[in-house]
Wavefront OBJ file of the C-alpha trace (Angstrom):
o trace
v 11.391 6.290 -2.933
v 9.639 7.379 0.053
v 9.972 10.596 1.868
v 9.003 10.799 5.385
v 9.534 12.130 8.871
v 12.042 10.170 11.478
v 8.721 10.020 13.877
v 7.487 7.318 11.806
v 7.411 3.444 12.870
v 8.923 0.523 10.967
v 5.521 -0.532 11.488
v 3.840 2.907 9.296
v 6.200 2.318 6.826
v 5.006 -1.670 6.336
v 1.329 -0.426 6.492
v 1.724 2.147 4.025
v 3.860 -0.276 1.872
v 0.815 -2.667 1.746
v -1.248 -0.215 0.962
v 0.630 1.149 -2.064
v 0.649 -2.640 -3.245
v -3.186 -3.644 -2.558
v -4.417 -0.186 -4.672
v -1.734 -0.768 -7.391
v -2.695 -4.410 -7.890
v -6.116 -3.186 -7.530
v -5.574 -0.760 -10.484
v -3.845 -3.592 -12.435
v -6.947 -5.877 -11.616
v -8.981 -2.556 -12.667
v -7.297 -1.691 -16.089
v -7.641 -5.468 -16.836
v -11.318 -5.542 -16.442
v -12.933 -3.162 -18.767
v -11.801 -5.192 -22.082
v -14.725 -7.749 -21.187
v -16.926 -7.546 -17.952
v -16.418 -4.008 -17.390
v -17.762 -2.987 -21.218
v -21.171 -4.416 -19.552
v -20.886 -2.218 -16.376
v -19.858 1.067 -18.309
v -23.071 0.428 -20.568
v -24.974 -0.021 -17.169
v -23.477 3.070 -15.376
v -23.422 5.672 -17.886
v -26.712 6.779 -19.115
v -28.981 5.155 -16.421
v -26.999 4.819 -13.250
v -25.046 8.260 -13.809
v -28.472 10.189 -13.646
v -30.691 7.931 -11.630
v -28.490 6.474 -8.831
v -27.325 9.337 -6.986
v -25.769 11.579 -9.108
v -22.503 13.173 -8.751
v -21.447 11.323 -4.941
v -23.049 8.505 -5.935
v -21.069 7.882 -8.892
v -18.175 8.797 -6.632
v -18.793 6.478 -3.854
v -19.624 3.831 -6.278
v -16.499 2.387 -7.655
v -14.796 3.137 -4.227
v -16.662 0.731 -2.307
v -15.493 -2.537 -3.687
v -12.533 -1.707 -2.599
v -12.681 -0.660 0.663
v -13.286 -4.901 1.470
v -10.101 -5.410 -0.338
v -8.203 -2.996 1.628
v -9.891 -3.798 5.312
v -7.694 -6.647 5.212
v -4.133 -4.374 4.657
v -1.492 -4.903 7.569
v 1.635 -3.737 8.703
v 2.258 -7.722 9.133
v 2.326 -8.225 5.718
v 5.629 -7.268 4.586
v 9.011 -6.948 7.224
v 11.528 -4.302 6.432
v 15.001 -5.026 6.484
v 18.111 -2.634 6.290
v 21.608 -4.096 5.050
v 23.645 -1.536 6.678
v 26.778 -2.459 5.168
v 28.407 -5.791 5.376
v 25.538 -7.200 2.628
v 24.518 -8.992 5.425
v 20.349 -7.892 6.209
v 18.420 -7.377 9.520
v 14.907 -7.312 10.581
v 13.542 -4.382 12.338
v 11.737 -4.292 15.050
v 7.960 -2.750 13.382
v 7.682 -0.102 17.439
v 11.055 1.105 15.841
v 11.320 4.928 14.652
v 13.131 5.616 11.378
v 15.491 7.958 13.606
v 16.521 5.241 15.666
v 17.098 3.013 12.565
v 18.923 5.845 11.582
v 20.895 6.045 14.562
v 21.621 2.472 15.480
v 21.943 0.502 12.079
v 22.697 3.610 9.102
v 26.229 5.333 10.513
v 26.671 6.994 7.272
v 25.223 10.307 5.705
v 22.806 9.339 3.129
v 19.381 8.540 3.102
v 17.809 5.576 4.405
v 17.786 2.409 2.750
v 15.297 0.023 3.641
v 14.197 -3.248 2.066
v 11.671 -4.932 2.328
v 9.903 -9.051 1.831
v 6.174 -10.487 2.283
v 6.350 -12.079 5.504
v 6.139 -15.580 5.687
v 3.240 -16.139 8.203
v 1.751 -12.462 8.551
v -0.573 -13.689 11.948
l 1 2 3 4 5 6 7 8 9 10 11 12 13 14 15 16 17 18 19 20 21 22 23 24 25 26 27 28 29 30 31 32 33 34 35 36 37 38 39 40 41 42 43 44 45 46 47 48 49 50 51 52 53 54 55 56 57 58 59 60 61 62 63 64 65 66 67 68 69 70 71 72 73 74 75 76 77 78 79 80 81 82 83 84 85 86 87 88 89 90 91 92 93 94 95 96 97 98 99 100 101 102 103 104 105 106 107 108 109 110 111 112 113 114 115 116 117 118 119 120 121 122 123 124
């Protein structure tokens, strides 16, 4: 569930969709980590680099930065949004679209917005 003005693009919505999926895989990847290689790099951050490497923004900054890289690559071509406005049958959006006109054009009933959404196939 997403909550958001009608001012926003089919396009913001993608973006912020592959967002939310790169830092929750990220988190996954993250949460996985610790029971082996990341025992190593809590030993090596916690007395010595907590102290030594830049204190409290350094420690900050620190894990943050690995995944900026990760998350350079995040694009609203990723994933398309659909909307199924009825019939079962889906359509593409147009990404310049505004939610209101979605709204408008495809969702002629009162109720929020349902979208859908799929990784695109060749996100160039």
């Amino acid at each position: 569930y997403v909550k958001t003005t009608g001012n926003a693009t089919v396009d913001h919505l993608s973006k912020y969709l592959a967002l939310r999926i790169a830092l929750e895989r990220r988190q996954q990847q993250e949460a996985g980590e610790p029971g082996g290689p990341g025992g190593g790099a809590s030993d090596t951050g916690g007395p010595d680099g907590g102290g030594g490497e830049g204190g409290g923004a350094g420690g900050g900054d620190g894990p943050e930065e690995p995944a900026l890289p990760s998350l350079e690559g995040v694009s609203e071509k990723q994933y398309t949004i659909y909307i199924a406005p009825g019939g079962g049958a889906f359509t593409t959006l147009n990404g310049s679209l505004t939610l209101e006109l979605v709204n408008e054009k495809f969702w002629k009933v009162s109720r929020p917005l349902e979208l859908c959404y799929a990784p695109t196939k060749d996100p160039k």
